[in-house]
C-alpha positions as a Markdown table, in Angstrom:
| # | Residue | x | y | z |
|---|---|---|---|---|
| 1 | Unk | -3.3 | -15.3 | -35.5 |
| 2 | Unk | -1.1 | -17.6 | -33.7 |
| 3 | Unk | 1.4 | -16.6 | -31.5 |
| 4 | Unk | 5.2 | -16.6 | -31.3 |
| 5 | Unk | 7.2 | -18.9 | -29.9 |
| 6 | Unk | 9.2 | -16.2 | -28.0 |
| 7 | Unk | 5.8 | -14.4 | -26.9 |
| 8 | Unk | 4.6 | -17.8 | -25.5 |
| 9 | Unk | 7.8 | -18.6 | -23.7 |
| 10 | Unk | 7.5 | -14.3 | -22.0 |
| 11 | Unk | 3.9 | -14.9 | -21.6 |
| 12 | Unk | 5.2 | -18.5 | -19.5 |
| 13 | Unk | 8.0 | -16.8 | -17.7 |
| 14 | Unk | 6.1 | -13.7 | -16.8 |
| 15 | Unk | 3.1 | -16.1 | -15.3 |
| 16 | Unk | 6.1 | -18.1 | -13.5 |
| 17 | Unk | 7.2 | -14.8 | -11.9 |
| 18 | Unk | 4.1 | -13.4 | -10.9 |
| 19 | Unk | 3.1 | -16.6 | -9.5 |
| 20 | Unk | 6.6 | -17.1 | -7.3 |
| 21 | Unk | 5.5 | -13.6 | -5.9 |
| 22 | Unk | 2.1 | -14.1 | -5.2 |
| 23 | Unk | 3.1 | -17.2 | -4.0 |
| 24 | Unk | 3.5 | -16.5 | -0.2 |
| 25 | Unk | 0.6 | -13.4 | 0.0 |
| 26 | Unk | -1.9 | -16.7 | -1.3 |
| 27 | Unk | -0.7 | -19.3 | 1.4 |
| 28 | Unk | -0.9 | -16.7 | 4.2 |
| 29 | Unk | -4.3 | -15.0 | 3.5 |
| 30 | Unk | -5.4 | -18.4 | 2.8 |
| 31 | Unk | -3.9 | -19.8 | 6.3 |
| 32 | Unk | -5.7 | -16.9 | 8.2 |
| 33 | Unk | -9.1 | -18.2 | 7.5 |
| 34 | Unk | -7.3 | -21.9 | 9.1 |
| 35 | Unk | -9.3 | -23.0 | 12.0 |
| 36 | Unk | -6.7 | -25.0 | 13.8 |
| 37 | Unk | -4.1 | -24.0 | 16.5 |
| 38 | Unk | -1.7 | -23.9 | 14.6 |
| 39 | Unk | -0.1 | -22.6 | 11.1 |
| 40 | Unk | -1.0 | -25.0 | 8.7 |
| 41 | Unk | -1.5 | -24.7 | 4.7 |
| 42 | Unk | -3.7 | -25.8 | 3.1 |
| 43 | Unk | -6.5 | -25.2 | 5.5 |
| 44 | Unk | -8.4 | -28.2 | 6.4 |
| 45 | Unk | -11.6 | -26.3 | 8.0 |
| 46 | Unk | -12.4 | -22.0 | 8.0 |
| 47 | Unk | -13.2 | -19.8 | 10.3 |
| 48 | Unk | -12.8 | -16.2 | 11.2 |
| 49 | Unk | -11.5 | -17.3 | 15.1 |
| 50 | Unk | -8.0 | -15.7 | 14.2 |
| 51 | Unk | -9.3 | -12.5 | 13.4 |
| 52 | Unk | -11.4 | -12.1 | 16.3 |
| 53 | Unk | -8.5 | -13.1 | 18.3 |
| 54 | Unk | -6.1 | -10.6 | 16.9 |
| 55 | Unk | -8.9 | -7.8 | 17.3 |
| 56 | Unk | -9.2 | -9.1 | 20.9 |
| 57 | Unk | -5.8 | -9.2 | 21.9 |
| 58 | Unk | -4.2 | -5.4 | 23.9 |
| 59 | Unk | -0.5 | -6.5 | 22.6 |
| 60 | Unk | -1.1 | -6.8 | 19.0 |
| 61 | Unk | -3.8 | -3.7 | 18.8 |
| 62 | Unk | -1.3 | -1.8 | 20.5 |
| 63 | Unk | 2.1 | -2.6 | 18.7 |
| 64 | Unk | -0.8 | -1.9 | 15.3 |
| 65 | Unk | -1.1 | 1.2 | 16.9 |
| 66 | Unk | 2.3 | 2.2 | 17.7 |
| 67 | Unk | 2.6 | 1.3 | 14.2 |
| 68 | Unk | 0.3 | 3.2 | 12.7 |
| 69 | Unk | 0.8 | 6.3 | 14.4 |
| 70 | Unk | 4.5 | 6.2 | 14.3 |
| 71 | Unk | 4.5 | 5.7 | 10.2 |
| 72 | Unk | 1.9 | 8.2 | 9.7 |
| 73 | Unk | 3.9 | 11.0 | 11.7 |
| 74 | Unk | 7.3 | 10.0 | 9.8 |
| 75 | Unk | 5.3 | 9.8 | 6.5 |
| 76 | Unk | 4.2 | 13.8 | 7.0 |
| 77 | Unk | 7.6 | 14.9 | 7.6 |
| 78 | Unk | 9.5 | 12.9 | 5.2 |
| 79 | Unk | 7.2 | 13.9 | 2.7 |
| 80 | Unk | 7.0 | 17.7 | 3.9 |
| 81 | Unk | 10.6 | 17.8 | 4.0 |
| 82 | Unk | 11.3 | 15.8 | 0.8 |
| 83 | Unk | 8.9 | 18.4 | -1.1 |
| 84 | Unk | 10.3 | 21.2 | 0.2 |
| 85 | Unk | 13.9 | 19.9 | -0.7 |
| 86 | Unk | 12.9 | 18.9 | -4.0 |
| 87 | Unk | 11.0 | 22.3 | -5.1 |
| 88 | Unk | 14.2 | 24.0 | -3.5 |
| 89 | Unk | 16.9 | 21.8 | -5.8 |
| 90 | Unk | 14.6 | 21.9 | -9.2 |
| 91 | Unk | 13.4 | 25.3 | -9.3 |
| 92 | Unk | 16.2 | 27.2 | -7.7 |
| 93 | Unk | 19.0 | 25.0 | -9.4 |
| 94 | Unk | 21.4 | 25.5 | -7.1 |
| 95 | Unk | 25.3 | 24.5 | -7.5 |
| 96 | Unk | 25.5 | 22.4 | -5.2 |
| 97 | Unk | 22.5 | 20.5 | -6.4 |
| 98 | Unk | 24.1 | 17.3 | -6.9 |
| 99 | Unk | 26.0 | 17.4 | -3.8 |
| 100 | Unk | 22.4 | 17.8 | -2.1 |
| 101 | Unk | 20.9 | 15.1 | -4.0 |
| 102 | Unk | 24.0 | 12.3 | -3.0 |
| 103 | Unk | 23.4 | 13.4 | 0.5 |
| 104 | Unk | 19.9 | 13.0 | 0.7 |
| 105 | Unk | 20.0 | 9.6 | -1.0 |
| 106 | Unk | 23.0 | 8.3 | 1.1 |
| 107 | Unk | 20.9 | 5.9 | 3.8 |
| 108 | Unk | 19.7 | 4.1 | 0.9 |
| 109 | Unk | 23.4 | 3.2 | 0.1 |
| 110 | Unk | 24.5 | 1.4 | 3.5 |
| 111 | Unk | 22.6 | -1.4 | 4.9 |
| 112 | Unk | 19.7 | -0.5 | 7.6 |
| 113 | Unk | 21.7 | -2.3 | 10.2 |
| 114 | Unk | 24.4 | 0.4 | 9.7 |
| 115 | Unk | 22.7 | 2.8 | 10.3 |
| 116 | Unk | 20.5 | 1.1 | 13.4 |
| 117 | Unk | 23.5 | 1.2 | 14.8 |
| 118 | Unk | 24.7 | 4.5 | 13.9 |
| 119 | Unk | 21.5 | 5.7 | 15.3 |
| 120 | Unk | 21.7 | 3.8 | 18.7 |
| 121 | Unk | 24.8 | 5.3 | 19.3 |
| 122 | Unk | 24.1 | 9.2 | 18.5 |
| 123 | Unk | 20.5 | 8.7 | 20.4 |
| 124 | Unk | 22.2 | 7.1 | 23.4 |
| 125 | Unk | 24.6 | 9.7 | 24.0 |
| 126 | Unk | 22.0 | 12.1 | 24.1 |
| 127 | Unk | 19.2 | 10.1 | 25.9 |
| 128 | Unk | 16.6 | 9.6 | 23.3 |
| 129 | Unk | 17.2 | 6.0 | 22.6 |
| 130 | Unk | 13.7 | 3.7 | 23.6 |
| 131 | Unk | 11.7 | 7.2 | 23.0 |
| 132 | Unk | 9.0 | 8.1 | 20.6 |
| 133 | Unk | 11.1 | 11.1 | 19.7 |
| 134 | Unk | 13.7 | 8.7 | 18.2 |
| 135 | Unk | 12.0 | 6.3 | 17.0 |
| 136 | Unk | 10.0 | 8.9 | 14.9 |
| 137 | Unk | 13.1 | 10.6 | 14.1 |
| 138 | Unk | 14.8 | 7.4 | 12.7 |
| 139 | Unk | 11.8 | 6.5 | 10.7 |
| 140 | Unk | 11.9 | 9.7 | 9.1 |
| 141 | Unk | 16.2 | 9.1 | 8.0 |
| 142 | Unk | 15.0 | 6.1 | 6.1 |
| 143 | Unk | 11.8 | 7.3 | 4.4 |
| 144 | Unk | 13.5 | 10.9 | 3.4 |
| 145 | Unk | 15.5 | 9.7 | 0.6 |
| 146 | Unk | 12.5 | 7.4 | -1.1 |
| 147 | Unk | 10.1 | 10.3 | -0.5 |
| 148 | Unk | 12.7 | 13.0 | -1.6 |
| 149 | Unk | 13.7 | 10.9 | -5.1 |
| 150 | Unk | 10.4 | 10.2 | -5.8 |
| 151 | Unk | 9.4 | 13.9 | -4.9 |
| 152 | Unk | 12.6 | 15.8 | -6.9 |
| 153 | Unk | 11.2 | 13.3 | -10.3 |
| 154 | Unk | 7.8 | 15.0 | -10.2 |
| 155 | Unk | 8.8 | 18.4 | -9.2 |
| 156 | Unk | 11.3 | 18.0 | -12.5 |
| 157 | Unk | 8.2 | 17.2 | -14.8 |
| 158 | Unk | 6.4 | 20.4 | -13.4 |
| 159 | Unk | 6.4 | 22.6 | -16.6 |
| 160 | Unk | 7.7 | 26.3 | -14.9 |
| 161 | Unk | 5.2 | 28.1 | -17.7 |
| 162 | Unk | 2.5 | 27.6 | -15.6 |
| 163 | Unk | 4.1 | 29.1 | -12.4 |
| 164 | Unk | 6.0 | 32.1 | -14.4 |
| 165 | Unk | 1.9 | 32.6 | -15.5 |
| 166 | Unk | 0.6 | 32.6 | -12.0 |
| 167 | Unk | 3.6 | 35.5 | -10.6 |
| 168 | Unk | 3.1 | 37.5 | -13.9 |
| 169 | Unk | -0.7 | 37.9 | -12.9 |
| 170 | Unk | 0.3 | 39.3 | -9.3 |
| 171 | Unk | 0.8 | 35.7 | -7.3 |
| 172 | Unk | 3.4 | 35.9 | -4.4 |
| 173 | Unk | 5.5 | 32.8 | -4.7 |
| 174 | Unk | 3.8 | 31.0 | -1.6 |
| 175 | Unk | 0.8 | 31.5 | -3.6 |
| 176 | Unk | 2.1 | 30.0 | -6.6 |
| 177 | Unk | 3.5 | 27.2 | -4.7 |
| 178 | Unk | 0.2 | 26.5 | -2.8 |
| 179 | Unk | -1.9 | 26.9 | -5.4 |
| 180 | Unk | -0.2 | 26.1 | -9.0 |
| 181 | Unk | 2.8 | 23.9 | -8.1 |
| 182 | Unk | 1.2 | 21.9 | -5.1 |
| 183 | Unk | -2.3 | 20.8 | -6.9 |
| 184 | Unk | 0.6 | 19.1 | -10.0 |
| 185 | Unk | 2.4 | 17.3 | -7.2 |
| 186 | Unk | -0.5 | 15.7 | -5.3 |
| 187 | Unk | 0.1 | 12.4 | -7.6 |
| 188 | Unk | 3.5 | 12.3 | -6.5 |
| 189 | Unk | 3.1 | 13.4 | -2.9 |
| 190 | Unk | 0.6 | 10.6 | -2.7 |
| 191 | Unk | 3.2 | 8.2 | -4.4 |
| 192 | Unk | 6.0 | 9.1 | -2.1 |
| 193 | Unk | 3.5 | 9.1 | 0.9 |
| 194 | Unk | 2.2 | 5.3 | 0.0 |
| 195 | Unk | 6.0 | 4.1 | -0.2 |
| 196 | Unk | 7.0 | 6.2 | 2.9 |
| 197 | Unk | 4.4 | 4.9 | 5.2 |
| 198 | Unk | 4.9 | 1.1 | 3.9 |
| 199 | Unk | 8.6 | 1.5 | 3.9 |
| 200 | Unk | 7.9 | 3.0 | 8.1 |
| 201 | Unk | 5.2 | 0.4 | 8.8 |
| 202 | Unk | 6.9 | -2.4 | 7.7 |
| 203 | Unk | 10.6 | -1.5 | 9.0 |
| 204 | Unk | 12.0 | -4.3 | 11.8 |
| 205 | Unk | 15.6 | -3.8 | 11.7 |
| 206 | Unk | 15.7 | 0.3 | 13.0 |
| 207 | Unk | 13.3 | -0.3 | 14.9 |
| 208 | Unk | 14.3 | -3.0 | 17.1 |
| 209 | Unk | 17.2 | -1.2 | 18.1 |
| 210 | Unk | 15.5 | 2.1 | 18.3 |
| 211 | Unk | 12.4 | 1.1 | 20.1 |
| 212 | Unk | 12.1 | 0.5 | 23.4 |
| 213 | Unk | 9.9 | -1.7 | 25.8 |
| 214 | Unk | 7.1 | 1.0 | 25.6 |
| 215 | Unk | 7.1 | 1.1 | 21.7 |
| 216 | Unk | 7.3 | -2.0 | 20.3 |
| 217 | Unk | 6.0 | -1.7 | 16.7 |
| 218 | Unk | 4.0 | -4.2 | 15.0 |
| 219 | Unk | 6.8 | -5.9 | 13.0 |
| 220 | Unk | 9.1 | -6.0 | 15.8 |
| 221 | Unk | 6.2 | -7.5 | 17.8 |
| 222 | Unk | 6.0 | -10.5 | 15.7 |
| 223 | Unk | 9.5 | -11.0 | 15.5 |
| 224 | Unk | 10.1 | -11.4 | 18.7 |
| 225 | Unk | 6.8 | -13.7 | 18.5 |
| 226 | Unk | 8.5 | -15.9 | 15.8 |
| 227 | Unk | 11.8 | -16.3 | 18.4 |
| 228 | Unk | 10.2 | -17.2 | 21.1 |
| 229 | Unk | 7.0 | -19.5 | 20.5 |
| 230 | Unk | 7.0 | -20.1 | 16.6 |
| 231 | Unk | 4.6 | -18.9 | 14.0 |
| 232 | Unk | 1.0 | -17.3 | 15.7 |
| 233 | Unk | -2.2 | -17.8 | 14.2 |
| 234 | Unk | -3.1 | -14.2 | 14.9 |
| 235 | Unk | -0.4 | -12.7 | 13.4 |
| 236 | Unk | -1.0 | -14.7 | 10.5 |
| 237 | Unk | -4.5 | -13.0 | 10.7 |
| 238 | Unk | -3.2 | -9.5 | 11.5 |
| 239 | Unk | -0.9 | -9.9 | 8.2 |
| 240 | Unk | -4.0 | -10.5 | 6.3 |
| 241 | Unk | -5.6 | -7.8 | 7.2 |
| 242 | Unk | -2.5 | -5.7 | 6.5 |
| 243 | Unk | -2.5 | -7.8 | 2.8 |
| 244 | Unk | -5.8 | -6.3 | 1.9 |
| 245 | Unk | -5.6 | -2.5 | 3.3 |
| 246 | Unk | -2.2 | -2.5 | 1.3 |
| 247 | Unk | -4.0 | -4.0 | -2.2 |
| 248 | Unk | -6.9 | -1.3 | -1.3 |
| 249 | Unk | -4.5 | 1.8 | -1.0 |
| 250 | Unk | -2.5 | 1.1 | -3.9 |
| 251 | Unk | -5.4 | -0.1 | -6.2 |
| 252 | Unk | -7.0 | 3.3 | -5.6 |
| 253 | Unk | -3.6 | 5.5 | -6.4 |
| 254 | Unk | -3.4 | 3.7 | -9.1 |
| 255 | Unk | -7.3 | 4.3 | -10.3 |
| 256 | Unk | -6.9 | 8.0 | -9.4 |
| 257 | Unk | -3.6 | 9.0 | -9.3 |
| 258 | Unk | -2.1 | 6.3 | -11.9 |
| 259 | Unk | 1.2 | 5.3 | -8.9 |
| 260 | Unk | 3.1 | 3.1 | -11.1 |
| 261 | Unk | 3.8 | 5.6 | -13.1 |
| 262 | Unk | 5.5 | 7.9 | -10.3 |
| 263 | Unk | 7.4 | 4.9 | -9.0 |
């Protein structure tokens, strides 16, 4: 059967698109394994040196760590609070639902500058600028309302028959929630999880207003690298790295937990 002229030309645009994408993921894993000083593309010789080098060096293994730690922390409470909110507006159907919702989703409607500086000046005033407190604290404003959308979706395709079964059998309602409504949310607790910790990890605008000398994450890190002396090798490696531990999460949500379909 031969095909369509229109299903050729999708098939050609959706290769085009995927490919413009891809695009710069392929030039800088493939530029990690370069073995000259500097960024080049192709590479003309490979070697692991840049990834030895990045595993070698305190600044980047801290800022990675400062990183880590920081979206992992945000990702719990956005998530724990975004759950919470979201079994709160579905189930209980409050009035003022939809006044909850818009307020919850407002940092996602004002550029993150806005509210970096927003941020800097309520944290200043009261002295938590340049601390872990508020740089954890600011993470958590912009990774709420993903977490929390994502969250009050899945909450919403909970059937209620199965919770109304476990209380007419004797379960209190933390029971219930622990043990009926939780275990049906895990794929999209995991969902809001992956895009809350990417969203934290990745963030350079809040943070490089929020963080100070101390706690300089890893994107604000190589920012400041790019400013000041150009395009690093080893962060070129670093990113790599990050590349593949991002494909590796979301390929396995997506084998067990099926995460496109919660996005």
């Amino acid at each position: 059967m031969k095909a369509r002229p229109a299903d050729l030309a999708w098939l050609i645009t959706v290769i085009l698109v995927l490919a413009f994408l891809l695009a710069p993921i392929a030039v800088l894993v493939f530029s990690a394994f370069d073995a000259g000083n500097i960024f080049r593309f192709p590479p003309r010789a490979y070697s692991l040196r840049w990834f030895e080098a990045a595993f070698a060096s305190a600044e980047y293994r801290r800022s990675l760590w400062v990183s880590t730690v920081l979206a992992f922390v945000s990702t719990i409470a956005a998530v724990t609070l975004a759950s919470l909110a979201a079994y709160g507006l579905v189930r209980g159907r409050p009035v003022y639902r939809r006044a909850v919702e818009v307020l919850l989703l407002a940092p996602l409607t004002l550029p993150l500058v806005v509210w970096a500086i927003a941020l800097l000046s309520i944290y200043a005033s009261i002295g938590i600028n340049g601390t872990p407190l508020g740089l954890i604290l600011a993470h958590i404003t912009i990774t709420l309302p993903l977490a929390a959308r994502i969250m009050i979706a899945t909450i919403s395709q909970i059937d209620p028959s199965y919770e109304e079964a476990a209380e007419s059998l004797g379960a209190t309602p933390a029971r219930v929630f622990l043990r009926v409504t939780l275990p049906l949310a895990m794929p999209g607790i995991f969902a809001s999880s992956a895009i809350a910790f990417l969203v934290s990890f990745n963030d350079v605008v809040v943070s490089t207003f929020i963080a100070g000398a101390s706690w300089l994450t890893f994107p604000v890190r190589v920012f400041s690298q790019l400013r000041s002396e150009g395009i690093d090798p080893t962060t070129i490696a670093i990113g790599a790295m990050i590349v593949f531990a991002t494909l590796l999460v979301v390929a396995i949500g997506e084998r067990l937990l099926k995460l496109s379909r919660r996005l």
